[in-house]
matplotlib code that plots the C-alpha trace (Angstrom):
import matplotlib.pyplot as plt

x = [0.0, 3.1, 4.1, 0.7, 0.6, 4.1, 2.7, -0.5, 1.5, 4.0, 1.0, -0.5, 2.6, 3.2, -0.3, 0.4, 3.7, 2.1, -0.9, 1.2, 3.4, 0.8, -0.6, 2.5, 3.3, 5.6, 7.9, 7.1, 9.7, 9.3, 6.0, 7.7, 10.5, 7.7, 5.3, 8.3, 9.3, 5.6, 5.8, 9.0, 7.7, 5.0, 6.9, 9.3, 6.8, 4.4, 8.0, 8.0, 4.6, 4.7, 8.0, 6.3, 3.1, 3.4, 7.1, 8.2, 4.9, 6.8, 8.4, 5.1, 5.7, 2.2, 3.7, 6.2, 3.2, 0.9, 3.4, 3.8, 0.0, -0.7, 2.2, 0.8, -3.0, -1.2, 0.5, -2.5, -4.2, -1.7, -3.7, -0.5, -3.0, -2.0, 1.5, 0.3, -0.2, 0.1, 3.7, 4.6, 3.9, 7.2, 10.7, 11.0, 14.5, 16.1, 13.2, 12.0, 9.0, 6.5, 3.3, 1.4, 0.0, -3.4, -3.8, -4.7, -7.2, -9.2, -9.8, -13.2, -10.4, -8.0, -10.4, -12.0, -8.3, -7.3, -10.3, -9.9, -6.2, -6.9, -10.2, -8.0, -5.2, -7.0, -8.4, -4.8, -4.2, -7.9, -7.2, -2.9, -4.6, -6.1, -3.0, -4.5, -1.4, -4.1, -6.0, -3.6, -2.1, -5.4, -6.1, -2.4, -3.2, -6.2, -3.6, -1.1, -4.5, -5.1, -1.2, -1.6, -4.8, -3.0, 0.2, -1.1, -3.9, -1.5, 2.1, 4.8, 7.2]
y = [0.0, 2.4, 2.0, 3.0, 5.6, 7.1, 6.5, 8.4, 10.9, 11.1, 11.2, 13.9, 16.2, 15.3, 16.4, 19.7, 20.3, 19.8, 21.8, 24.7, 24.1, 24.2, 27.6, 29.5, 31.1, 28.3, 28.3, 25.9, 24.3, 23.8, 22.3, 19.8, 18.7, 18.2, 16.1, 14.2, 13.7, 12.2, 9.9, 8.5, 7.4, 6.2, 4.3, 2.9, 1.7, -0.1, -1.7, -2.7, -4.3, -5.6, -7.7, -9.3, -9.9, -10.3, -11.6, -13.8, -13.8, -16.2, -13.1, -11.2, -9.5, -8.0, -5.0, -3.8, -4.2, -2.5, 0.6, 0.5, 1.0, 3.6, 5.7, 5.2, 6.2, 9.1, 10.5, 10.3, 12.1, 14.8, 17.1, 16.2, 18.5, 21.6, 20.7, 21.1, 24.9, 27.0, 25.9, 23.1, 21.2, 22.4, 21.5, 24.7, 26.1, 23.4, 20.5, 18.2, 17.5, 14.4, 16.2, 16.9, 20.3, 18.1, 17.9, 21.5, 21.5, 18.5, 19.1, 16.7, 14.1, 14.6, 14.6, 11.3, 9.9, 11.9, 10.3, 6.4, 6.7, 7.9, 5.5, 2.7, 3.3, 4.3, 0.4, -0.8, 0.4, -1.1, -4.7, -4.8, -4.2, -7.7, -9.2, -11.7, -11.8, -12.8, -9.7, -7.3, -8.6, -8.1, -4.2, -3.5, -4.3, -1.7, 1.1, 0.4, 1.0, 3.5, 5.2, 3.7, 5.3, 8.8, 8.1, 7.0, 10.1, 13.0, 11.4, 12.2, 9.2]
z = [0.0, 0.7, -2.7, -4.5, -2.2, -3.5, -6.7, -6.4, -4.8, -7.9, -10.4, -8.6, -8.4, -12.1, -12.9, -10.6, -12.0, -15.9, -15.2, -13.8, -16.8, -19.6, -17.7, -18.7, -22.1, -23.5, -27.2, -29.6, -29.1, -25.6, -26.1, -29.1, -26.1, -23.2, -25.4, -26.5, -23.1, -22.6, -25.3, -24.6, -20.9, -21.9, -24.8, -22.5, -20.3, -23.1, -23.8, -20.6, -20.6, -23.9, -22.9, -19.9, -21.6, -25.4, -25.6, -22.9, -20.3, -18.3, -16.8, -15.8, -12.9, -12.1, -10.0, -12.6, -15.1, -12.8, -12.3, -15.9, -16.8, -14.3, -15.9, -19.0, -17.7, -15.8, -19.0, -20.6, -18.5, -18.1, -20.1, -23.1, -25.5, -24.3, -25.9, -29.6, -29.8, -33.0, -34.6, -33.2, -36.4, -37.3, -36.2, -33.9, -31.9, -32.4, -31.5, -34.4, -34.9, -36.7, -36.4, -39.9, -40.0, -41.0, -36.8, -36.5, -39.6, -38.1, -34.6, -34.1, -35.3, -32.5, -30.0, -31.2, -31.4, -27.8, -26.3, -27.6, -26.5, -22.4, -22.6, -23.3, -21.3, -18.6, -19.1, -19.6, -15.6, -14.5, -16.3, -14.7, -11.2, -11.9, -12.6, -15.8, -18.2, -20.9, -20.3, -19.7, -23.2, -24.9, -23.5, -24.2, -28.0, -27.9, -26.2, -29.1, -31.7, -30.5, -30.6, -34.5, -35.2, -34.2, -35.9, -38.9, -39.2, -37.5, -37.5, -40.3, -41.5]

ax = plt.figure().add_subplot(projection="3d")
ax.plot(x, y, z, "-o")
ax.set_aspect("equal")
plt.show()
């Protein structure tokens, strides 16, 4: 219990910390090098699922796939959308960027996408505090749709 209380309490600073963050007048390319940041975690910690579920479950560890998920959920829920304003789908000081200028001319499309993505990972962490390998595997292949649906609509090569 200690350790999901350090966790809520990490998520909840991170959400504090990200909230204050996306209230001040940030560069585009500031907003490029947070979201990236974003990704990446929650990249390295589908990785980390997907190795203990899809690849060799024999290694499931239901804790380190439980912290896993929750990042993912938290990140998701970050409020990440405040990171695409006006010119940051354009490499900007510096900070390279894959977004399509298409995201910003279909915004009933993002939100469907946004939506999916935190519905689903918000799942992913539900379904890992179960602990079913099988399960978890199956959600984490509707979090990794979803990422597909977004890169494939919004995401350049």
């Amino acid at each position: 219990m200690k350790n999901r209380t350090r966790i809520v309490a990490a998520f909840a600073l991170f959400a504090v910390v990200g909230a204050a963050t996306a209230q001040q007048a940030l560069k585009p390319e500031e907003m490029i090098k947070f979201r990236k940041a974003g990704y990446s975690v929650m990249a390295w910690n589908m990785g980390k699922i997907k190795a203990q579920t899809v690849d060799a479950p024999q290694t499931f560890n239901k804790e380190q796939v439980l912290a896993a998920a929750r990042v993912i959920a938290a990140t998701a829920n970050s409020g990440m959308g405040a990171l695409y304003g006006p010119g940051t789908d354009k490499d900007a000081g510096g900070e390279k960027t894959r977004l399509k200028s298409e995201f910003f001319q279909q915004p009933e499309e993002v939100k469907k996408v946004a939506v999916a993505f935190n519905k689903e990972a918000n799942e992913l962490a539900r379904v890992a505090e179960g602990g079913d390998v099988n399960a978890i595997k199956a959600q984490f292949g509707k979090v990794g749709e979803t990422c597909k649906g977004c890169h494939d609509k919004f995401r350049k090569d």
